[in-house]
C-alpha positions in Angstrom: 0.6 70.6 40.9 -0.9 67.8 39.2 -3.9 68.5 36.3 -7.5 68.3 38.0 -9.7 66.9 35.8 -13.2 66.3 36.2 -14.1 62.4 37.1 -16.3 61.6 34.5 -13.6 62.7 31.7 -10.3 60.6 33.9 -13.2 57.8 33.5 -13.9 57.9 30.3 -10.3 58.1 29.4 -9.1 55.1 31.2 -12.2 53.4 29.9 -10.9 54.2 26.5 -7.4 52.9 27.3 -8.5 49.6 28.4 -10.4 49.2 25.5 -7.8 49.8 23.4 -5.8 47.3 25.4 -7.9 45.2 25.2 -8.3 44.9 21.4 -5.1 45.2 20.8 -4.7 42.1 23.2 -7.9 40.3 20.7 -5.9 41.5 17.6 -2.4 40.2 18.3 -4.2 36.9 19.8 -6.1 36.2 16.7 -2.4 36.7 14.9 -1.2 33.9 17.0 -4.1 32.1 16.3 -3.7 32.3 12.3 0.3 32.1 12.1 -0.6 28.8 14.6 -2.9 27.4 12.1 -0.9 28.2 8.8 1.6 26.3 11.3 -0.8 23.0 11.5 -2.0 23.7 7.9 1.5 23.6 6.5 2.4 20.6 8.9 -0.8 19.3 8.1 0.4 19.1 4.3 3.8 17.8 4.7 2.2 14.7 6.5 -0.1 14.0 3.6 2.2 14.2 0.7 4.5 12.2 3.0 1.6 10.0 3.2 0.9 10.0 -0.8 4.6 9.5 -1.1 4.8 6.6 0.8 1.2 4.8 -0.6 2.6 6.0 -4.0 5.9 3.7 -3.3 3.5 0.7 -1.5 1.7 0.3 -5.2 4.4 0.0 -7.0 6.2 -2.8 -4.5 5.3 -5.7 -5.6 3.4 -8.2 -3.1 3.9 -11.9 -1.6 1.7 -13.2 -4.1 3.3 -11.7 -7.0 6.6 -12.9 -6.1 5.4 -16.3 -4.8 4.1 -16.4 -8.8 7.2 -14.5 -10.0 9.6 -17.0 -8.1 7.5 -20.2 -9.5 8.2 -19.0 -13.3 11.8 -18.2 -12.8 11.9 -21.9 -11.5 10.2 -23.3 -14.0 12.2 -21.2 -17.0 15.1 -22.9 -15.0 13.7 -26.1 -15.1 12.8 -25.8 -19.1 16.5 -24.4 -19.7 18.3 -27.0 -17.8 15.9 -29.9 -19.8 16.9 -28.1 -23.0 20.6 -27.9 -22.2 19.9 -32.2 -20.9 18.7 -32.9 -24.4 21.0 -31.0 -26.5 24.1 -33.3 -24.5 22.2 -36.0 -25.2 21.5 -35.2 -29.4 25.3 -34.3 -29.4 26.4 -37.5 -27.6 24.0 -39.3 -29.7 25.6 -37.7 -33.4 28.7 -38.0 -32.5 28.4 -41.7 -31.7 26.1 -42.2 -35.0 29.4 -40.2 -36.7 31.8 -42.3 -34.4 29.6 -45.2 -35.6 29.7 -44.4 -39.6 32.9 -43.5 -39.8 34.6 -46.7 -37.9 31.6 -48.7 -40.6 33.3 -46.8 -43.5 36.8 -47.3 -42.3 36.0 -51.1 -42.1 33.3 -51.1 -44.8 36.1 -49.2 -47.3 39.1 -51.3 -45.5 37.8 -54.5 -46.8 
């Protein structure tokens, strides 16, 4: 035969049951909560130092501008180079002729 208990106690004791239920039900919900932000947090900070990675990379690429300017000098190194290289063919050609020159003189100068 089942135990008779008076109402007010079979009350009070499911009362205390659901309560405990039901804090048990806010306690492991505001686990999920934290462990859900720690989630976001953590995903949260693997975006921004993605982010800083990637602006960190940006500043050191170098822009349109700065390689328009960069591409003009290399031009115009290769333009002063190649003039240098043009006048050193001519100051050769030019010596050798002047020696060409003294030394057919001295041949016909001594010749004589």
């Amino acid at each position: 035969m089942p135990e008779v208990v008076p109402l007010k106690e079979y009350l009070d004791r499911r009362i205390d049951d659901l309560a405990t239920r039901v804090f048990e039900r806010f306690t492991l919900n505001d686990d999920a909560i934290g462990e859900a932000r720690r989630g976001v947090n953590d995903r949260l900070n693997a975006m921004n130092e993605f982010r800083d990675a990637l602006r960190d990379q940006a500043s050191r690429m170098a822009t349109r501008i700065e390689l328009s300017r960069l591409d003009e000098e290399v031009q115009a190194v290769r333009r002063n180079e190649s003039n240098r290289d043009c006048r050193q063919a001519v100051l050769s050609l030019l010596v050798s002729g002047a020696v060409s020159l003294g030394l057919w003189g001295l041949s016909h100068w001594v010749g004589k």
